[in-house]
C-alpha positions as a LaTeX table, in Angstrom:
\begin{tabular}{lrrr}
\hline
Residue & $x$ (\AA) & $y$ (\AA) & $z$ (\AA) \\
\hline
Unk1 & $-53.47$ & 153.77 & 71.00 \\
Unk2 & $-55.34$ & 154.53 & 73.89 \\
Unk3 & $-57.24$ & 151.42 & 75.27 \\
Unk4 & $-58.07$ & 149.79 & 78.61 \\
Unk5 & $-56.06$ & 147.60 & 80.88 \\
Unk6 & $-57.87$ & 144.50 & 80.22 \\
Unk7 & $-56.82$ & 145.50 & 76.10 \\
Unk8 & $-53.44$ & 146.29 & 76.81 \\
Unk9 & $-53.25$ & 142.56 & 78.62 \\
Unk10 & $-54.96$ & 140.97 & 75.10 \\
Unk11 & $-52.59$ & 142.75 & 72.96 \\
Unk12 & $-49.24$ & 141.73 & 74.51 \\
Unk13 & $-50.66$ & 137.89 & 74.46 \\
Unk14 & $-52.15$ & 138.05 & 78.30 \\
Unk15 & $-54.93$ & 136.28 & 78.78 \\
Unk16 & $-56.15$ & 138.12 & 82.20 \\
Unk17 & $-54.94$ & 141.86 & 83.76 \\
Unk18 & $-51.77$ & 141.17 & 86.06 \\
Unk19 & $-51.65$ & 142.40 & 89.67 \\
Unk20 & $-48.94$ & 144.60 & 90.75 \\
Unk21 & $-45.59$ & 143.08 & 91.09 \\
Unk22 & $-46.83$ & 140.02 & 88.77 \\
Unk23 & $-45.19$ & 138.85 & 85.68 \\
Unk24 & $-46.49$ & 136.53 & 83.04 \\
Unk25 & $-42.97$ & 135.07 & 81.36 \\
Unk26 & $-42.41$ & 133.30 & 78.53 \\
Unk27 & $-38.98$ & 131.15 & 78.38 \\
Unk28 & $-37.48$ & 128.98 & 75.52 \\
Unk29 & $-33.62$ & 127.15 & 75.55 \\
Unk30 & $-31.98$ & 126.92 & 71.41 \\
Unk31 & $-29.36$ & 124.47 & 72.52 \\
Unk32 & $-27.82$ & 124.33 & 68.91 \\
Unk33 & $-27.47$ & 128.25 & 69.46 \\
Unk34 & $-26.56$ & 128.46 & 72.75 \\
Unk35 & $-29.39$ & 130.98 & 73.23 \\
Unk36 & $-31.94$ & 131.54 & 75.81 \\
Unk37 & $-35.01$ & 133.54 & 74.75 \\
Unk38 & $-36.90$ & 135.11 & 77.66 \\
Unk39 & $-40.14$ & 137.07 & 77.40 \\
Unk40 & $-42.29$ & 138.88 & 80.21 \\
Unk41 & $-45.16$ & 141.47 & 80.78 \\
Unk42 & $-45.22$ & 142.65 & 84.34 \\
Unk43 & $-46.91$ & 145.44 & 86.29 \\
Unk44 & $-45.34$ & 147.47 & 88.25 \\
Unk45 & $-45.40$ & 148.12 & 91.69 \\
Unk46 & $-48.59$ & 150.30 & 92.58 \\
Unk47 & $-50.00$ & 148.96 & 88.95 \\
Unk48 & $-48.51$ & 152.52 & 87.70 \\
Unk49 & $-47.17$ & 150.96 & 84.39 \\
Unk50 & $-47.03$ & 147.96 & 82.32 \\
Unk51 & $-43.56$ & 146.73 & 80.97 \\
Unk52 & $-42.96$ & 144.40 & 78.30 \\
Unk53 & $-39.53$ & 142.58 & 77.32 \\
Unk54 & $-37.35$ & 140.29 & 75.51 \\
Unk55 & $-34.40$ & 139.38 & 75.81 \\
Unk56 & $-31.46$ & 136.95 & 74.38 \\
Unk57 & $-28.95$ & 135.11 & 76.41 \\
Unk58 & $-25.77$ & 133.61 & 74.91 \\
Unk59 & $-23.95$ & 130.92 & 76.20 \\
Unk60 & $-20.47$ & 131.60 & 75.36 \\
Unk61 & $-18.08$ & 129.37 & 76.61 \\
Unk62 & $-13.84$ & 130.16 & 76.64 \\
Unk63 & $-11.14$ & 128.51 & 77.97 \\
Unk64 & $-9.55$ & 128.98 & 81.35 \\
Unk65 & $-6.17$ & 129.53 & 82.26 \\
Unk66 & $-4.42$ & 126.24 & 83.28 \\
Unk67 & $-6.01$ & 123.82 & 80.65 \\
Unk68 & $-3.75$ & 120.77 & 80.22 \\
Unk69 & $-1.13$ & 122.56 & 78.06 \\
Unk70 & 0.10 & 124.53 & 81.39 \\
Unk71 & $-0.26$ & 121.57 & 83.93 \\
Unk72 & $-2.39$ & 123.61 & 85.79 \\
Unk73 & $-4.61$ & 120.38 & 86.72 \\
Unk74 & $-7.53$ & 121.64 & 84.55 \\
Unk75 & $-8.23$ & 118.75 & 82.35 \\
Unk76 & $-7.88$ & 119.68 & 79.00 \\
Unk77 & $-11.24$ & 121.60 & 77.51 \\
Unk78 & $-12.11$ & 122.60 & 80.84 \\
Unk79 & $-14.56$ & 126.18 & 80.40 \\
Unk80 & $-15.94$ & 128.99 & 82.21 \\
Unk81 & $-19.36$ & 129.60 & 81.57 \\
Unk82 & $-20.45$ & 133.39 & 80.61 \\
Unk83 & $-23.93$ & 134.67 & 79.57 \\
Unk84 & $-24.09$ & 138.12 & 77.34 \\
Unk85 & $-27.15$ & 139.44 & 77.28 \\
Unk86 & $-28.87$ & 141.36 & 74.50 \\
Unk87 & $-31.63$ & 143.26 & 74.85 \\
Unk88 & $-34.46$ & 142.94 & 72.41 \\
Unk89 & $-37.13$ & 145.16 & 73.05 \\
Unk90 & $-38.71$ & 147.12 & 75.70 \\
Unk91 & $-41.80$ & 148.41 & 75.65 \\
Unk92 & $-43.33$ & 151.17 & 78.82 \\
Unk93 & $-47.27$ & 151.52 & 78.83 \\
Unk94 & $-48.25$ & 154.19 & 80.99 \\
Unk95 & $-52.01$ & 155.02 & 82.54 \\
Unk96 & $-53.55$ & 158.30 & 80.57 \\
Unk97 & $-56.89$ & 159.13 & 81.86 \\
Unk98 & $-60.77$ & 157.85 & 81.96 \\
Unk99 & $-59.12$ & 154.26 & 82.36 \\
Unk100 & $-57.21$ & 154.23 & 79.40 \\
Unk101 & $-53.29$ & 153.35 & 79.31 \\
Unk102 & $-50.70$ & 154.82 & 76.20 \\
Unk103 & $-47.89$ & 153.51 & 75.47 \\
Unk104 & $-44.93$ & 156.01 & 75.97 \\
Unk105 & $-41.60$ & 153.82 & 74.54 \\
Unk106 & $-40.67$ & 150.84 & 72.48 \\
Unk107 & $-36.92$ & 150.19 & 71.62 \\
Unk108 & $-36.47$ & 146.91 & 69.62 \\
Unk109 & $-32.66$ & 146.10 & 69.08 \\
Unk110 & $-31.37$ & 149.30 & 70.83 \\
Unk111 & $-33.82$ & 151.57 & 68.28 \\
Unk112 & $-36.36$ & 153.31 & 69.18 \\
Unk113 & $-39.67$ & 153.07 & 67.48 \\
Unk114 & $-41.71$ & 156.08 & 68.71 \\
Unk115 & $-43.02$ & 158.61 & 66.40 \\
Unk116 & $-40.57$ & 156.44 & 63.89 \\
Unk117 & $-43.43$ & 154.61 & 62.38 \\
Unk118 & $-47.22$ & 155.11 & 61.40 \\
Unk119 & $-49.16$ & 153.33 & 64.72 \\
Unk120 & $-45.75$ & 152.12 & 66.28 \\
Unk121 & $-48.00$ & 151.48 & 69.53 \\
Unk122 & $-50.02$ & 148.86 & 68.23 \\
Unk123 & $-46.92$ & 147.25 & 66.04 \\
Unk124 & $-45.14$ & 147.04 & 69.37 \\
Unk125 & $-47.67$ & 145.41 & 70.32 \\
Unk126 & $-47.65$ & 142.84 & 67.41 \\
Unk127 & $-44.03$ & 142.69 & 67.54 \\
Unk128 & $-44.03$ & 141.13 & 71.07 \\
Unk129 & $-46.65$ & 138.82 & 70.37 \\
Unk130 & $-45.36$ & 137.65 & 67.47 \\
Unk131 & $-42.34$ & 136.81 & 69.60 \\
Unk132 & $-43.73$ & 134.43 & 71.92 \\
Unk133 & $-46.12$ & 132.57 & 69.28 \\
Unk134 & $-42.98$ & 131.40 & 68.22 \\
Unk135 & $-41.60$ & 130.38 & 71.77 \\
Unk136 & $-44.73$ & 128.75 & 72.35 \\
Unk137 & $-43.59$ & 126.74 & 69.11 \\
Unk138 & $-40.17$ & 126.13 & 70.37 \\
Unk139 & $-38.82$ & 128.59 & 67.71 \\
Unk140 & $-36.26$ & 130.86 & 68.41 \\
Unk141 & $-38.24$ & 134.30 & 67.12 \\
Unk142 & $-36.30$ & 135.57 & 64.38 \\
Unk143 & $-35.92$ & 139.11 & 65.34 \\
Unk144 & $-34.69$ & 140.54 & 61.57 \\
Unk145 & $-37.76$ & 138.81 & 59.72 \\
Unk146 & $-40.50$ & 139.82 & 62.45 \\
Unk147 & $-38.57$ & 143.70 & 62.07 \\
Unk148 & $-39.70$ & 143.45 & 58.64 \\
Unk149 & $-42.81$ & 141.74 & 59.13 \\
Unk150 & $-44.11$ & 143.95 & 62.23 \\
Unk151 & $-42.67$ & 147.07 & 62.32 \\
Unk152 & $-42.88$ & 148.39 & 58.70 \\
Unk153 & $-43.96$ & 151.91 & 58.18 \\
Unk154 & $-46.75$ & 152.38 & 55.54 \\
Unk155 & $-46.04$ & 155.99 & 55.33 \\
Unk156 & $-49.47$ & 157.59 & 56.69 \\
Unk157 & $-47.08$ & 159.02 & 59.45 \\
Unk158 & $-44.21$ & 159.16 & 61.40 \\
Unk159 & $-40.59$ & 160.02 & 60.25 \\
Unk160 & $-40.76$ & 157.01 & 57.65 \\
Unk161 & $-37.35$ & 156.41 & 57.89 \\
Unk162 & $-37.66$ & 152.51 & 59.17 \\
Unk163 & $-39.07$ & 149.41 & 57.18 \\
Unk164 & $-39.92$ & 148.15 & 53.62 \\
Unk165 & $-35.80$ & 149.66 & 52.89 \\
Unk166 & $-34.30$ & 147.51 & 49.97 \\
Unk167 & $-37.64$ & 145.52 & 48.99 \\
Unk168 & $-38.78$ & 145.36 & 45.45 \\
Unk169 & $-41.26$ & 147.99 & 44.19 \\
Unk170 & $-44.92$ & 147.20 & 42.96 \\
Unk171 & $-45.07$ & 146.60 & 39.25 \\
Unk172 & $-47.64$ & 149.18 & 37.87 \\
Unk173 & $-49.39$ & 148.08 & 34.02 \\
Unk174 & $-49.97$ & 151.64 & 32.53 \\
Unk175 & $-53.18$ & 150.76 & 31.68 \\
Unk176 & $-54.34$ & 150.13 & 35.30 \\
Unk177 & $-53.28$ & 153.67 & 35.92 \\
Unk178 & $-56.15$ & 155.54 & 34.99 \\
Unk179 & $-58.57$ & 152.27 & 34.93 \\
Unk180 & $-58.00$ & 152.52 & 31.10 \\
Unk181 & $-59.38$ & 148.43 & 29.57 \\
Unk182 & $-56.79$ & 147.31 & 26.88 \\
\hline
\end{tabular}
């Protein structure tokens, strides 16, 4: 994938070419889950690359020392407040030449994607958009299912050793096999 700045912006779900330094987030709170979904494509400092993200924060909550069963004065219940973060995906695009910017790394859920999967540029691309379409529903993206969805590899190139694993084959009719009527 080789395509223009202005392209790049379109594909990632940017509706005009940042300036360097900018960011265009994307933020959504799951209070059942305790999880905070945060999304961004920002340019970088001398507009010398493009950098996409997500990420997942978890609340996790455990009790401190001195909770009413010590007499430490803590009322009973009483927590500290910790975030562990989890990176989704990262995504670099670099500048080539004549204009045109490549892509040079996607990792999704600590795995990298490059060479992995036939056009793993432009599903990178459709991975992260995919993403915040659903924050922009006030969905939590499920990052398994859009895997599946996104990422597959339709074996035209790459290693093939990522997607479509475990799914159920096509059923073939013998007599479609050689266009044969019956």
């Amino acid at each position: 994938m080789r395509v223009e700045l202005k392209e790049v912006m379109e594909k990632l779900g940017v509706d005009y070419v940042l300036s360097a330094y900018e960011t265009r987030p994307w933020f959504l709170y799951d209070a059942e889950r305790g999880i905070t979904c945060s999304a961004e494509v920002r340019m970088g400092p001398g507009e010398e690359d493009v950098q996409a993200e997500i990420q997942f924060l978890h609340d996790e909550k455990e009790e401190t020392e001195g909770s009413s069963e010590s007499g430490g004065g803590a009322s009973a219940g009483s927590f500290d407040s910790h975030g562990r973060l989890q990176q989704i995906m990262h995504m670099r695009i670099l500048p080539a030449r004549e204009g045109k910017w490549v892509p040079i790394f996607l990792t999704i859920n600590g795995e990298s994607y490059v060479n992995e999967v036939y056009n793993w540029e432009e599903k990178g691309c459709n991975f992260f958009r995919s993403c915040i379409e659903a924050i922009q529903m006030n969905e939590l993206p499920d990052i398994e299912k859009l895997i599946d969805t996104e990422m597959y590899d339709s074996g035209r190139a790459g290693g093939g050793r990522k997607g479509r694993v475990g799914r159920k084959s096509p059923k073939i009719k013998p007599g479609q096999l050689l266009g044969m009527k019956r």
